[in-house]
N, CA and C atoms as an extended XYZ file, in Angstrom:
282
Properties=species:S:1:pos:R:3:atomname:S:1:resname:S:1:resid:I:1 pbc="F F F"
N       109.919      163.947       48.929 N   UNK     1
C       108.566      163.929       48.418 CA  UNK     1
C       107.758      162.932       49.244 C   UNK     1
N       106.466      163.310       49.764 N   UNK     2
C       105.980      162.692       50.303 CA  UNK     2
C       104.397      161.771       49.443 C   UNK     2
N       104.664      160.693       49.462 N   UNK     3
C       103.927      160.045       48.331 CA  UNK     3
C       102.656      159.316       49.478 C   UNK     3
N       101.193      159.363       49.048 N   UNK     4
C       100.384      158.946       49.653 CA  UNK     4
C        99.867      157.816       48.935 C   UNK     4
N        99.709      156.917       49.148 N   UNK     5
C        98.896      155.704       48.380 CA  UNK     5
C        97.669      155.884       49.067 C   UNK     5
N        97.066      155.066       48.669 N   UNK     6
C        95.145      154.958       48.811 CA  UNK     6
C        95.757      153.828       50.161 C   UNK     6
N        95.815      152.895       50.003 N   UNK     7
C        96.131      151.546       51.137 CA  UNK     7
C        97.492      151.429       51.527 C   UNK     7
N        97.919      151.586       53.332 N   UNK     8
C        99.082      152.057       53.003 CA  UNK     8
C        99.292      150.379       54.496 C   UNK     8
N        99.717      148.787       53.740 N   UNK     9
C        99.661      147.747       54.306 CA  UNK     9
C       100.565      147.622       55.532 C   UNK     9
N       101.290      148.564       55.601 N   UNK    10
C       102.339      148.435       56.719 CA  UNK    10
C       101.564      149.053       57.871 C   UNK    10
N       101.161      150.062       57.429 N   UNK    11
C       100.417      150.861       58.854 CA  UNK    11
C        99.238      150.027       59.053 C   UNK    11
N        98.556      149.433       58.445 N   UNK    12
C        97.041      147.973       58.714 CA  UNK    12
C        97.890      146.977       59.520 C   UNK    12
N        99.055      146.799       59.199 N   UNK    13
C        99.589      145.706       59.578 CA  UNK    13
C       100.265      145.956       61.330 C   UNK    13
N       101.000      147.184       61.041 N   UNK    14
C       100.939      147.960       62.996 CA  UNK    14
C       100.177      147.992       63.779 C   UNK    14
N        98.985      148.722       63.266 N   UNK    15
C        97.566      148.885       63.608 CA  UNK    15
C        97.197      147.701       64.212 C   UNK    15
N        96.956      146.752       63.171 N   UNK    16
C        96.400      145.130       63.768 CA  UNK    16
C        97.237      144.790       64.845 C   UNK    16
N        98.680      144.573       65.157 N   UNK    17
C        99.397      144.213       66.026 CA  UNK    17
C        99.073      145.085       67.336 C   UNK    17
N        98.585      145.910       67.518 N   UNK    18
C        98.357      146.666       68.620 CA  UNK    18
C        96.875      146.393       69.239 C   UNK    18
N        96.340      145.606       68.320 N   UNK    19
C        94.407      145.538       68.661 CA  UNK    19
C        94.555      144.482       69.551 C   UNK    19
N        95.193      143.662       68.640 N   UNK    20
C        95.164      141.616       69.049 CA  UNK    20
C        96.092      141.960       69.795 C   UNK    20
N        97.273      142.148       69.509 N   UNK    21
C        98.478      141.521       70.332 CA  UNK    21
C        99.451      140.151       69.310 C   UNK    21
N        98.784      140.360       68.509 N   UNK    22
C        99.490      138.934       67.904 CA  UNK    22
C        99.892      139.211       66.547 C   UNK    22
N       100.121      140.198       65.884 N   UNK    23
C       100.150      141.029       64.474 CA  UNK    23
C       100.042      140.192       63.338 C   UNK    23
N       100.551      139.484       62.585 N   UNK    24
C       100.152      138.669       62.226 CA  UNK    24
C        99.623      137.390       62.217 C   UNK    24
N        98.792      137.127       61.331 N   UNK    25
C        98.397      137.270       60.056 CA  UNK    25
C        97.488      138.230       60.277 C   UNK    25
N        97.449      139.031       58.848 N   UNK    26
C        96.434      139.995       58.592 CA  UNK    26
C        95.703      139.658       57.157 C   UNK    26
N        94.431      139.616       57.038 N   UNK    27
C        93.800      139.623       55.838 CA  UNK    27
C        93.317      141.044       54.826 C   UNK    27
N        94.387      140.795       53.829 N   UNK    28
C        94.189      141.837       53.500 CA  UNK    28
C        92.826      141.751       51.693 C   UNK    28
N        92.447      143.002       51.975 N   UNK    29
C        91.482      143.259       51.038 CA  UNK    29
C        91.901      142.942       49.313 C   UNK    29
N        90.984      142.432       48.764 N   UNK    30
C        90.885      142.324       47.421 CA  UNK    30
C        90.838      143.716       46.855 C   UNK    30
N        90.163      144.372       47.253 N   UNK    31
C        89.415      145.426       46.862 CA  UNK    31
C        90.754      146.766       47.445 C   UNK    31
N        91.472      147.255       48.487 N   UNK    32
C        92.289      147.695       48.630 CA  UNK    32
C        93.394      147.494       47.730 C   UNK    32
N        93.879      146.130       47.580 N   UNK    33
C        94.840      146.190       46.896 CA  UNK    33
C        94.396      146.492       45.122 C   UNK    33
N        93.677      146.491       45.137 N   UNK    34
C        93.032      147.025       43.698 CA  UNK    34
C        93.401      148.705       43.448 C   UNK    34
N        92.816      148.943       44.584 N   UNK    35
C        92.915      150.622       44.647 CA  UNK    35
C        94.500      150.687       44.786 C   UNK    35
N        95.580      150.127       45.561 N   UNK    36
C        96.492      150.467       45.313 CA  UNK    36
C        97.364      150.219       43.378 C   UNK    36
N        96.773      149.226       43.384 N   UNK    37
C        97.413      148.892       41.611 CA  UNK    37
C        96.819      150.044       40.572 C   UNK    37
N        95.666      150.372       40.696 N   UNK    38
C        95.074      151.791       40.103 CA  UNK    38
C        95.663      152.478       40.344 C   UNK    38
N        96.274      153.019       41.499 N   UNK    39
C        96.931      154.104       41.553 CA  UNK    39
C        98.123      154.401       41.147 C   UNK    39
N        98.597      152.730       41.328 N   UNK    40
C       100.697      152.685       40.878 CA  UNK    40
C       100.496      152.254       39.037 C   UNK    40
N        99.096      152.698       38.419 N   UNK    41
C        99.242      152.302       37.002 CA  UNK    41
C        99.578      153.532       36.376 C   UNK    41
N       100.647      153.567       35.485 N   UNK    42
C       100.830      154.892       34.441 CA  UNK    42
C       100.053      154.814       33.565 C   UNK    42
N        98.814      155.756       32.934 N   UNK    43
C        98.020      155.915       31.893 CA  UNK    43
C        99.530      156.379       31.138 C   UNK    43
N        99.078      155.567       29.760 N   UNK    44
C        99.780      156.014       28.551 CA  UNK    44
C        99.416      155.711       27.403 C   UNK    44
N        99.133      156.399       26.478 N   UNK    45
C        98.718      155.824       25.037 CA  UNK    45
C        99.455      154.973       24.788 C   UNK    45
N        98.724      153.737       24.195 N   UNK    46
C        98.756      152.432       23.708 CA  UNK    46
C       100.081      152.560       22.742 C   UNK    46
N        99.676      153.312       22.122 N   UNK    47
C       100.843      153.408       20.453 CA  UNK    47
C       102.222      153.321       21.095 C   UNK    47
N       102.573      154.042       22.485 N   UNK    48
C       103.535      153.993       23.299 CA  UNK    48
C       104.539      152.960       24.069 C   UNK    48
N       103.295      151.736       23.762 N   UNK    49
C       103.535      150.694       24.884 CA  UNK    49
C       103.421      149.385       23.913 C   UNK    49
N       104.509      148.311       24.349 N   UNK    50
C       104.616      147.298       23.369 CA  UNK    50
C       104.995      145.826       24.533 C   UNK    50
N       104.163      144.698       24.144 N   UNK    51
C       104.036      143.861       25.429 CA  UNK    51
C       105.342      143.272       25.262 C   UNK    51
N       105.955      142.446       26.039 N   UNK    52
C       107.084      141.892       26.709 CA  UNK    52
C       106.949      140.732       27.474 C   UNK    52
N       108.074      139.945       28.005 N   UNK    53
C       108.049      139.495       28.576 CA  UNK    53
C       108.971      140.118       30.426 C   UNK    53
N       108.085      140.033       31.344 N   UNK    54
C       108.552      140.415       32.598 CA  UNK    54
C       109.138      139.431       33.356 C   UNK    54
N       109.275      139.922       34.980 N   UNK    55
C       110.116      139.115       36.195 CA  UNK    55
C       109.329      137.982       36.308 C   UNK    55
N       110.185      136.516       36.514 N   UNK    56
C       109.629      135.185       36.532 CA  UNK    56
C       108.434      134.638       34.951 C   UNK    56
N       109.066      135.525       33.859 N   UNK    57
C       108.366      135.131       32.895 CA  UNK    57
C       106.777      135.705       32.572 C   UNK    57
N       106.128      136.153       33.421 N   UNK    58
C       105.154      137.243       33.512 CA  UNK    58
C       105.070      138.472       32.213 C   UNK    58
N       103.585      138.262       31.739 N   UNK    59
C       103.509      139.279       30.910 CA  UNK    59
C       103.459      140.643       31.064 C   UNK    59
N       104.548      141.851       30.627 N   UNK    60
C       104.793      142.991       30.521 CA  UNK    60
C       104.291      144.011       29.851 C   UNK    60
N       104.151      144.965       30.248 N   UNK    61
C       104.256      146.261       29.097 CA  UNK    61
C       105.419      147.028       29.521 C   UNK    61
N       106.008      147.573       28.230 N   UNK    62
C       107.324      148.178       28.174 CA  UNK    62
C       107.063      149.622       27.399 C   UNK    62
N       107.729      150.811       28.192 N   UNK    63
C       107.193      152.150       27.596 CA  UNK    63
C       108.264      152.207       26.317 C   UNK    63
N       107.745      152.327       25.021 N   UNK    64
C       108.569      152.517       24.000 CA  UNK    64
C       108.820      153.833       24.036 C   UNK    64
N       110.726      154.161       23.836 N   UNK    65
C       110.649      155.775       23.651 CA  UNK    65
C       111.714      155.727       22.608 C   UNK    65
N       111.638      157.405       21.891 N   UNK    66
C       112.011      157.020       20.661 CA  UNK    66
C       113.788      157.695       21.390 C   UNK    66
N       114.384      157.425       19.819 N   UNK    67
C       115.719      157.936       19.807 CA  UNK    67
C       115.822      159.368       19.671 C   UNK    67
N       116.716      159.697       20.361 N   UNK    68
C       116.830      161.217       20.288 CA  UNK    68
C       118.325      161.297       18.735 C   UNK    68
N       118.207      162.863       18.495 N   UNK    69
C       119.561      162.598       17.718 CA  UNK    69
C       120.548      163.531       18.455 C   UNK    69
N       121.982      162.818       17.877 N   UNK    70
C       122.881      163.132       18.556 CA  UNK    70
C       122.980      164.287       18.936 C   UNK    70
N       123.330      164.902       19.984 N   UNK    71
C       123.601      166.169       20.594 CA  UNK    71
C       124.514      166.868       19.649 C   UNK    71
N       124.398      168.100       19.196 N   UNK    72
C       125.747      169.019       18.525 CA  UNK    72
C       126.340      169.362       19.599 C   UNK    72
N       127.986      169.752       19.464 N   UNK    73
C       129.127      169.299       19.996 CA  UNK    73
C       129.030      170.832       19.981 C   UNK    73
N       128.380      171.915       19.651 N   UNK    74
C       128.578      173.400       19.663 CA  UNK    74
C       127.793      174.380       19.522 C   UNK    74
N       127.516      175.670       20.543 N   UNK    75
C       126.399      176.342       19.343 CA  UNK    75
C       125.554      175.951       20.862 C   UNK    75
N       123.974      176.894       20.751 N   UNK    76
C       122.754      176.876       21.314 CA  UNK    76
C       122.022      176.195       20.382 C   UNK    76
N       120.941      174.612       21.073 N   UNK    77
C       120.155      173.866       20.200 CA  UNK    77
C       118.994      173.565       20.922 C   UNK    77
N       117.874      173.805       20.530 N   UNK    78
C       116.769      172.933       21.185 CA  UNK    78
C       116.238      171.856       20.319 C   UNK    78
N       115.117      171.062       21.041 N   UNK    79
C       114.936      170.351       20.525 CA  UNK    79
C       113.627      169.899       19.896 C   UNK    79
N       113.645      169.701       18.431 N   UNK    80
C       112.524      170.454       17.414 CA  UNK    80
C       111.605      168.775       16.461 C   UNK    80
N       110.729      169.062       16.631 N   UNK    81
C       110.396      168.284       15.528 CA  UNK    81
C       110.212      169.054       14.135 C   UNK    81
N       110.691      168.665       12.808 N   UNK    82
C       110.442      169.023       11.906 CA  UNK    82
C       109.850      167.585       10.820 C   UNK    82
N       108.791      168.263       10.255 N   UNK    83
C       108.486      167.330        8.743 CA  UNK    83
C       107.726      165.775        9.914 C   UNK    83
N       107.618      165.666       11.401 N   UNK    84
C       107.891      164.110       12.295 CA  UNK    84
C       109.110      163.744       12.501 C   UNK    84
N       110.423      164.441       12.253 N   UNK    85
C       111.485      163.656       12.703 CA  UNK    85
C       112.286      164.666       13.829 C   UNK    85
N       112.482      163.946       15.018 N   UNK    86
C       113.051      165.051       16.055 CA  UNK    86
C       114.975      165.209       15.646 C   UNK    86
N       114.628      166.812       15.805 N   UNK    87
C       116.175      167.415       15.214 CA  UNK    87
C       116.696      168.402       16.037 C   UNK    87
N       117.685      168.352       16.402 N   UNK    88
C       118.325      169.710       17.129 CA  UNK    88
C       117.928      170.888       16.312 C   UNK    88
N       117.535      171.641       16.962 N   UNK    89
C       117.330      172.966       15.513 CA  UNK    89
C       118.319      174.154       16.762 C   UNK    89
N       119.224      174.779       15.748 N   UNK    90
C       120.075      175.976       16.243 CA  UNK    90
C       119.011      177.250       16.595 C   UNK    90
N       119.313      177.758       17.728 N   UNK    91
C       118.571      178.725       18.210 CA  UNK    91
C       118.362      179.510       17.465 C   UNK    91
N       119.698      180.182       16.431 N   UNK    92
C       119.118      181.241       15.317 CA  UNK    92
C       118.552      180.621       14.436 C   UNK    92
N       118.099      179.785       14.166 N   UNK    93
C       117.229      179.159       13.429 CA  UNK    93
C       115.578      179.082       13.729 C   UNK    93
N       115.806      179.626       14.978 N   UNK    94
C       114.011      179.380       16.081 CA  UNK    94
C       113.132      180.452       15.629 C   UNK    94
């Protein structure tokens, strides 16, 4: 898969080394790296997401997901919500 970001710092950073001759340091944009964090953000409803603590103590968000129930051991099952609670429901049952 070929993934495109908006600001892609390695190729600014080649680029520059070939202008000067001296590659680094490069100053990079406020405003680029913005556009890249917009882009690497997952939209997700709130109700989903519950804060944490992250790497070096840094505040987190963590995607809450629920429990599934146990798989049946036999039989064709998909997987159903009934009443809000997710349930294997047997295919002849669909």
């Amino acid at each position: 898969m070929d993934i495109k970001i908006p600001v892609d710092f390695e190729a600014k950073v080649k680029a520059a080394s070939q202008v000067s001759g001296g590659g680094y340091p490069i100053q990079i944009s406020a405003t680029d790296l913005m556009r890249n964090f917009a882009y690497a953000t997952l939209l997700v409803d709130e109700k989903y997401v519950e804060s944490t603590t992250g790497v070096n103590g840094h505040e987190a968000r963590k995607l809450k997901m629920f429990s599934l129930p146990t798989m049946p051991d036999s039989g064709t099952h998909v997987l159903g919500a009934v009443d809000g609670t997710l349930q294997w429901l047997a295919t002849e049952e669909c």
